[in-house]
N, C-alpha and C positions, 0 to 999 in steps of 0.2 A: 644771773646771780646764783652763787653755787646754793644746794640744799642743804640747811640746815640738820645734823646729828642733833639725835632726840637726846643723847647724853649732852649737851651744851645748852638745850633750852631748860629754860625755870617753870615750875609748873606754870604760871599763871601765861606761861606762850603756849599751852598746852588747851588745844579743847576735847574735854572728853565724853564719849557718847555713853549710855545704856544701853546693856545689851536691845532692847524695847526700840528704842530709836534704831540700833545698828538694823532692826529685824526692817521697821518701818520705811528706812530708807533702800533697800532690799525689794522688799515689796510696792512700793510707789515706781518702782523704775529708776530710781537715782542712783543706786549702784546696784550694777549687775551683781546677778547673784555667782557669776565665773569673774568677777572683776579677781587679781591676782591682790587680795588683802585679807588681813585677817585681826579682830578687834582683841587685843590682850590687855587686860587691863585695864577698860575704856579706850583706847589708845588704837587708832586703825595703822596697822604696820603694812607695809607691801611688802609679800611671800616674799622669800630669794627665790632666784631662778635653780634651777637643778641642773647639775653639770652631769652626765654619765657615769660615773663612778657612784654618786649619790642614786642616782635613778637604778643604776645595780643593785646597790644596796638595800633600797626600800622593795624591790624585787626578791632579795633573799628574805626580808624579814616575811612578807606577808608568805613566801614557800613555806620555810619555817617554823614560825610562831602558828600560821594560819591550821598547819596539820599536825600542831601540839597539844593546840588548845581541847578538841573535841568537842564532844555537844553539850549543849548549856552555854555556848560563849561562840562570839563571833568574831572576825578580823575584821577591821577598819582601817581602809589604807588610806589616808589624806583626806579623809571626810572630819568634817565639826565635829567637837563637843562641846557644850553649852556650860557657863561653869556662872557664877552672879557677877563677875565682871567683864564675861567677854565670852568671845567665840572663836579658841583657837581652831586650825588645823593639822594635827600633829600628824607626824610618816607615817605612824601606826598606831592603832589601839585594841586593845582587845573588852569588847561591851560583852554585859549578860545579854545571854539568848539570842534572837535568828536575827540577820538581816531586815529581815519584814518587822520585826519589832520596832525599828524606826525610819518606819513610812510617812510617820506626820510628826517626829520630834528626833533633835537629836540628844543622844545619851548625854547626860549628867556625870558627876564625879562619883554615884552612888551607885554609876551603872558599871563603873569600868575597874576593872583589877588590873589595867598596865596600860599606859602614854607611854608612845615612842620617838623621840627626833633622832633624824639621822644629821650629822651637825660635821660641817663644812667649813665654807663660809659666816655660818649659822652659829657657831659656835659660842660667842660670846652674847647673843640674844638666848640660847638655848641653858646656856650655863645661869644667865641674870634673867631676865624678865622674866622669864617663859616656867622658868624653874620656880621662882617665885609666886607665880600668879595659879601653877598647879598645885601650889605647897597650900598657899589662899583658898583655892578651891575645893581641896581636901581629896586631891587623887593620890590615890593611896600607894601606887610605884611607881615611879619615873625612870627611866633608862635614855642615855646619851647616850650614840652610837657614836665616836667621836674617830671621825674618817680621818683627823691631821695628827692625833696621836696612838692611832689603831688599839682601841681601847673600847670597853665599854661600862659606865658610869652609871650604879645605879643606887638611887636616893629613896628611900625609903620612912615611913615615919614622920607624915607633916605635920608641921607646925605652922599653923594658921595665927598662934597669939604672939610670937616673937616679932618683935619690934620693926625686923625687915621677914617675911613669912618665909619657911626656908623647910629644909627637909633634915631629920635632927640625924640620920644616917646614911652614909655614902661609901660604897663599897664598888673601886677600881677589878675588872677584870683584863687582862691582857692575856697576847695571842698564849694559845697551849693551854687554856683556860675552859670552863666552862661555866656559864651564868647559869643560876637556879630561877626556873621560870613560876614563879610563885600565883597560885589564884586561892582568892578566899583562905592564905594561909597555908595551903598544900600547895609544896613542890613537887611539879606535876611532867615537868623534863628538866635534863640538862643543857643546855644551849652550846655548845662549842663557839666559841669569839671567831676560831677559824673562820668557821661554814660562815657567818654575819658578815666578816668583812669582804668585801673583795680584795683580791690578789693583787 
């Protein structure tokens, strides 16, 4: 029997967890905690796999972003953030303060000044749910890396009370470009779209 698209089910085929359960079912041993899923939205999605080009990519961003940011802020390459419906794992993030600062929690949407997807395959979860459920959770810049139209998309301005939760500003960068790498409201580098994409 083929699997069912989560876009053709009605919610009420839908079961949804709390993050509290996602955590407990984690820790009892029923799902690994490297099992390949990630809960958005209440909703346990299974990660895509990474093709090369993508695995480049998130290789540039953490080079990049990782030695822009400075001190006071850290890179996160594919690790959780914890948001009240869920537990994504985004290609990148950049949280307040060291590493060690989250040895028993992962960062919040209070802690981070930029989510990153590198969006492939990905692209249509990255653009809808995912964009959604960070607008929900009140992270405050989102960036698509959008590896099929070598672009990078970034949203800015959630809106958590609109009727589907969304980001009230979105600004397209393409190649020859530069993204302004924004923290706490200071533009703090220019990003080259180049250097981000692979060739």
């Amino acid at each position: 029997m083929a699997a069912t698209s989560t876009t053709t089910l009605v919610p009420g085929d839908l079961f949804r967890l709390s993050v509290d359960q996602y955590h407990e079912l984690i820790e009892s041993g029923a799902l690994g905690s490297d099992e390949p899923v990630e809960l958005i939205e209440g909703i346990l999605f299974r990660k895509m796999s990474r093709n090369p080009l993508h695995s480049n990519c998130n290789g540039r961003v953490q080079r990049i972003i990782g030695a822009a940011i400075g001190p006071g802020w850290c890179f996160r390459l594919q690790e959780p953030i914890l948001l009240p419906d869920g537990q994504p794992e985004p290609d990148g993030a950049v949280a307040r303060g060291t590493i060690d600062d989250y040895s028993a929690k992962h960062p919040r949407a209070g802690d981070l000044a930029l989510v990153i997807e590198v969006a492939d395959s990905s692209l249509i979860r990255d653009r809808g749910i995912k964009l959604d459920s960070y607008a929900r959770g009140g992270v405050v810049c989102y960036w698509i890396i959008n590896l099929i139209d070598r672009q990078i998309e970034v949203h800015t301005q959630p809106d958590a009370t609109a009727e589907v939760p969304t980001y009230r500003d979105r600004q397209v960068f393409s190649l020859g470009q530069q993204v302004p790498l924004v923290i706490e409201r200071n533009t703090i580098a220019q990003i080259a779209v180049d250097d981000l994409l692979p060739a």
